[in-house]
N, C-alpha and C positions, 0 to 999 in steps of 0.2 A: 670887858668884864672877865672873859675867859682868862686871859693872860696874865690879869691880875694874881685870880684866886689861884692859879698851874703855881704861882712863883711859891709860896705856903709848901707845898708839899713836895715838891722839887726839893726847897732847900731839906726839908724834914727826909725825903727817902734816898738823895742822891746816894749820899755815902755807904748805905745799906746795899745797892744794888750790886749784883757779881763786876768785877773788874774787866769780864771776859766781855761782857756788852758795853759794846762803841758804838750805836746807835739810836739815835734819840734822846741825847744827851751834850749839855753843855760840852764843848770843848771836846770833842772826842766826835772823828771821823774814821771816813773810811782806811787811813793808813793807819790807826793803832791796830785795826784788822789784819793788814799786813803787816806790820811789825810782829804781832801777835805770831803767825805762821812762820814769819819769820826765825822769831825767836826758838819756835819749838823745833823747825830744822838743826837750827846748831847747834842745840843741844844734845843729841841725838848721836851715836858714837858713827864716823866714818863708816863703818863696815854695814850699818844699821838703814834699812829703806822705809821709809815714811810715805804712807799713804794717805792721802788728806782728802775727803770726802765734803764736796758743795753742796747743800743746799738750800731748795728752795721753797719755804713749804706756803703753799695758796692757801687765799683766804685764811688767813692766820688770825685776821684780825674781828673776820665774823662770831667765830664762836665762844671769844671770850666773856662766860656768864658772868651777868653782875653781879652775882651774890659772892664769887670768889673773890673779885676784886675789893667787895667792901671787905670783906675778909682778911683779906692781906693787905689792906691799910688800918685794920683795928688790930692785927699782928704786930705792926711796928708802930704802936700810939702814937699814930695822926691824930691831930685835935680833933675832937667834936663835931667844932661845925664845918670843919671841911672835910669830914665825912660825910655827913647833912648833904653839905652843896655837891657835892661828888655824886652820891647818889639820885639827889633832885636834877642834875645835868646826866646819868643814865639811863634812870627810867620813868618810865609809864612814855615811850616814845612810841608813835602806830607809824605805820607806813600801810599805802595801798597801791594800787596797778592801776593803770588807767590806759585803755586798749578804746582811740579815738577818742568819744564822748562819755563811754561807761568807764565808772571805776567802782572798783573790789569795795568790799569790806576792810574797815581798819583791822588792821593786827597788830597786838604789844607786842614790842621787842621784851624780852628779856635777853637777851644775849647782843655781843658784838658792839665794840666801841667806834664812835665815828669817825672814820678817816677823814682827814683833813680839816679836825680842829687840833688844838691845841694840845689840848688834855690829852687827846685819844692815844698817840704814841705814847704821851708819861705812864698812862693806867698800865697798856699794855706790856711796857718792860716790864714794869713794878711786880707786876701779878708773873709774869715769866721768871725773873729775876730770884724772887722770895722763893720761889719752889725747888731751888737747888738742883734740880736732877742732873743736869752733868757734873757738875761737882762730886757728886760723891759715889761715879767712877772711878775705879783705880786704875795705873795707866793710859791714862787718856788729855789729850789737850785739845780744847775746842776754843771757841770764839764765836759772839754773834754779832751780826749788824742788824737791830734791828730782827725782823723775822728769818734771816740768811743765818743758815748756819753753817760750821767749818768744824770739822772733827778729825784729829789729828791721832795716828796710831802708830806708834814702832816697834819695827821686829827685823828680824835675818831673812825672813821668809815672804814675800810679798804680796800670794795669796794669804797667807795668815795676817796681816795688816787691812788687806781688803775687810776679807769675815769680821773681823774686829768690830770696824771700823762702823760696818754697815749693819750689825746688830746692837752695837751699842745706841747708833742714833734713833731707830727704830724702839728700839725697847725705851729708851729713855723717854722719848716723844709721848710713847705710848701710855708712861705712868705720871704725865705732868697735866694740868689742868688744860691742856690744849689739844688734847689727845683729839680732837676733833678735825683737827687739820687737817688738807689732806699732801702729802707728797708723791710731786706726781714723778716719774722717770725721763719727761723731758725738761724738768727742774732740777735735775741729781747729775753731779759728776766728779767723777774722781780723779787722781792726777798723785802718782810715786815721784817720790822725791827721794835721790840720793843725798848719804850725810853729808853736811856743810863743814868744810875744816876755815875754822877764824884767821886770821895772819894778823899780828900785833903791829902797826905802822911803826915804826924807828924812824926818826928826822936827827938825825947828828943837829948838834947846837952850831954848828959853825954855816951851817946854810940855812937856806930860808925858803917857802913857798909862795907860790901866786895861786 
């Protein structure tokens, strides 16, 4: 039944979502990620050192509130009633603890999508995706997989790429609806890249390749 109703809104928000997310999405793995990095190296002038910043931010997928998700599926007019079903598959869900023979009190979730249904990766791009905040950094190129991000910064200066690099994701993080996250520093790392110079293959028409 899940799988059914994901296919409705999938086809309605794929095209909406940033270009920059390669995961959790038809047809798009881990190497448009790398191509992604890829790309923003060579572009990048020879003389110019890029400092590209990994991370990894936990529990990403706990704090995402239902109320922003319905949110940003009544932002890009999703039908009705798969907003309906959407919301009747996030809330009024309890969970309790059970320590041997006792268990807790139920408690409503309001926050955090299920890992490991269907749906729960679509909600959670969607809602990350709609909010724009790397984008409308200037200078700057990132990429996500998924919860992994990649922040790409160029300059002459390689401390000055670092700074960049690690305040924009920070600050960014911190004005987008997941600002709950948390980023830990044995999840985080960085890696200078010198500029990539391209070389255009030439095959003379009189030979041939294997």
């Amino acid at each position: 039944m899940e799988r059914m109703i994901a296919r409705r809104p999938r086809d309605h928000i794929e095209h909406r979502l940033q270009p920059q997310q390669s995961g959790c999405r038809p047809q798009r793995s881990t190497v448009d990620a790398i191509m992604q990095l890829m790309a923003s190296l060579t572009r990048q002038h020879p003389q110019q050192l890029t400092t590209a910043v990994f991370i990894d931010y936990a529990r990403t997928f706990d704090p995402v509130d239902h109320g922003c998700i319905l949110k940003a599926l009544a932002k890009v007019n999703t039908p009705t009633p798969i907003q309906r079903w959407i919301a009747s598959f996030l809330q009024h869900r309890t969970v309790r603890v059970r320590v041997n023979n006792t268990f807790s009190k139920d408690v409503v979730l309001t926050c955090g999508v299920p890992q490991g249904s269907v749906l729960g990766p679509l909600l959670f791009t969607t809602l990350d995706s709609l909010s724009g905040r790397l984008g409308r950094i200037p200078d700057l190129d990132h990429g996500f997989l998924a919860d992994h991000l990649t922040i790409m910064c160029a300059d002459t200066r390689a401390d000055s790429t670092s700074s960049k690099s690690y305040k924009k994701a920070s600050t960014s993080w911190r004005r987008g609806p997941l600002n709950t996250s948390w980023m830990s520093r044995q999840r985080r790392r960085s890696r200078r890249f010198s500029g990539l110079e391209t070389r255009t293959l030439c095959i003379p028409l009189s030979r041939t390749t294997r």
